[in-house]
C-alpha positions as CSV (number, residue, x, y, z in Angstrom):
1,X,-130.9,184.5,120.1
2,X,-130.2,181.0,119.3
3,X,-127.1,180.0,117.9
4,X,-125.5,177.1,116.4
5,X,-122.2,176.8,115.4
6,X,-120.5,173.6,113.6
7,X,-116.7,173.2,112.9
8,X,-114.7,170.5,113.0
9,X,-115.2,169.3,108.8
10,X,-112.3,169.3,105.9
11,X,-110.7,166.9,103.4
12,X,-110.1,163.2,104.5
13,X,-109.3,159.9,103.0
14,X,-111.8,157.4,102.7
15,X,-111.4,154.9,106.1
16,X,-110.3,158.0,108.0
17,X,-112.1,159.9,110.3
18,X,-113.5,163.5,111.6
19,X,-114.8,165.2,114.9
20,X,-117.7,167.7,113.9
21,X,-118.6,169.9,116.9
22,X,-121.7,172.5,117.6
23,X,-121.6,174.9,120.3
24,X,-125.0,176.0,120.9
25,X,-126.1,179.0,122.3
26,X,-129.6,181.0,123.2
27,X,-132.0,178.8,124.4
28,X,-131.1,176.1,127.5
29,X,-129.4,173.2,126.0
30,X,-129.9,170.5,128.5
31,X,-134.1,170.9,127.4
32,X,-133.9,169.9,123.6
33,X,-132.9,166.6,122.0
34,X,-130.3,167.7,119.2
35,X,-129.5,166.7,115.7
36,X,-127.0,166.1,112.9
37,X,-128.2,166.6,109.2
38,X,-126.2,166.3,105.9
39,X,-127.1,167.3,102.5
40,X,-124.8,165.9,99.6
41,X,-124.6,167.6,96.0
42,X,-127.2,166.7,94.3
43,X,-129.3,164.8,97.4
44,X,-132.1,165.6,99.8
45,X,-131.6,166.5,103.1
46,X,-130.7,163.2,105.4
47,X,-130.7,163.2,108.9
48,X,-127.8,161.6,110.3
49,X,-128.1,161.6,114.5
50,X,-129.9,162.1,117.4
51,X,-129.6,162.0,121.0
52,X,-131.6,162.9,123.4
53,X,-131.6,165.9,125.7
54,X,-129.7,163.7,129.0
55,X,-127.7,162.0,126.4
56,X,-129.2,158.7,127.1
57,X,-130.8,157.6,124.1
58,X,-129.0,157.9,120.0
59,X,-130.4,156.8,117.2
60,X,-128.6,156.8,113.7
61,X,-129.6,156.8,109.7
62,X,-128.5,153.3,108.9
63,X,-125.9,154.9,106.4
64,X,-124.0,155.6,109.3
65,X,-124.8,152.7,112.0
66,X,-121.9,151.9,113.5
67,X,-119.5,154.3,112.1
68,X,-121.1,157.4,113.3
69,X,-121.2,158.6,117.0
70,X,-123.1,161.2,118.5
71,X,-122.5,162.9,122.0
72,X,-122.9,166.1,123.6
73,X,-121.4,167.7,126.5
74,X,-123.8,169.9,128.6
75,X,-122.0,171.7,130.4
76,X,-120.3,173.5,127.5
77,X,-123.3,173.2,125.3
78,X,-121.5,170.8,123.1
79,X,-122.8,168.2,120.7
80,X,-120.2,166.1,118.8
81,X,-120.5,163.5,116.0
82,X,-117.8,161.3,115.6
83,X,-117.2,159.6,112.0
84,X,-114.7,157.1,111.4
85,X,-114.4,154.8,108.7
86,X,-115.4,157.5,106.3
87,X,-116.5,157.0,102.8
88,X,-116.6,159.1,99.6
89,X,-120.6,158.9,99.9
90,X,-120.2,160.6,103.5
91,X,-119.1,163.7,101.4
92,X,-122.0,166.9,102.4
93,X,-122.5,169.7,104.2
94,X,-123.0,168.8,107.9
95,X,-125.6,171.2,109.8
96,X,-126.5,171.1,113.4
97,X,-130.2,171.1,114.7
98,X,-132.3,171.9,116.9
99,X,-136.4,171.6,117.1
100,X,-138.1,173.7,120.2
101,X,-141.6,173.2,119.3
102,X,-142.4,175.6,116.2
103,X,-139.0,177.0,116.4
104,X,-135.9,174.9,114.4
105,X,-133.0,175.9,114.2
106,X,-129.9,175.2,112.0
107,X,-126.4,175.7,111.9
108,X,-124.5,177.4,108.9
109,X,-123.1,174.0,108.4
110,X,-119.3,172.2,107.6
111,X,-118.0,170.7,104.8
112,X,-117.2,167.3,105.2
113,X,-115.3,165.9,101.4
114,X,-114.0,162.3,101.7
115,X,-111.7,161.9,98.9
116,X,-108.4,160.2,97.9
């Protein structure tokens, strides 16, 4: 069964940054593009990062461009975002993603809380 698991979120100081990882599982990694999402109180659902299945191509929400990274490792079924430069509007839940044709899958996502 597929499985995504996030870690890497907790407390930082705005202009600081964080290294969110998800270790996927159940289903062959180097097939699928993968994804970062966040959801802040209050706020819909944003997606934050893509990159696609060789790694080659990322695209980014323009609340992020060029603050944000996103990589992935595939031989440990790895994909990372890098944030630096964090701000207290960067404050959500983070979840991985993944979209195999009618089957998407999500993390249980971590909390990212930029805060002085």
């Amino acid at each position: 069964q597929v499985q995504l698991v996030e870690s890497g979120g907790g407390l930082v100081q705005p202009g600081g940054s964080l290294k969110l990882s998800c270790a996927a599982s159940g289903f062959t990694f180097t097939n699928w593009p993968m994804r970062w999402y966040r959801r802040a109180p209050g706020k819909e659902r944003e997606l934050v990062a893509t990159i696609t299945n060789s790694g080659g191509i990322t695209t980014y929400a323009d609340s992020v461009k060029g603050r944000f990274t996103i990589s992935r490792d595939n031989v440990k079924n790895t994909v990372y975002l890098q944030m630096n430069s964090l701000k207290p509007e960067d404050t959500a839940v983070y979840y991985c993603n993944v979209l195999r044709g009618l089957n998407n899958n999500w993390g249980q996502g971590t909390q990212v809380t930029v805060s002085s």
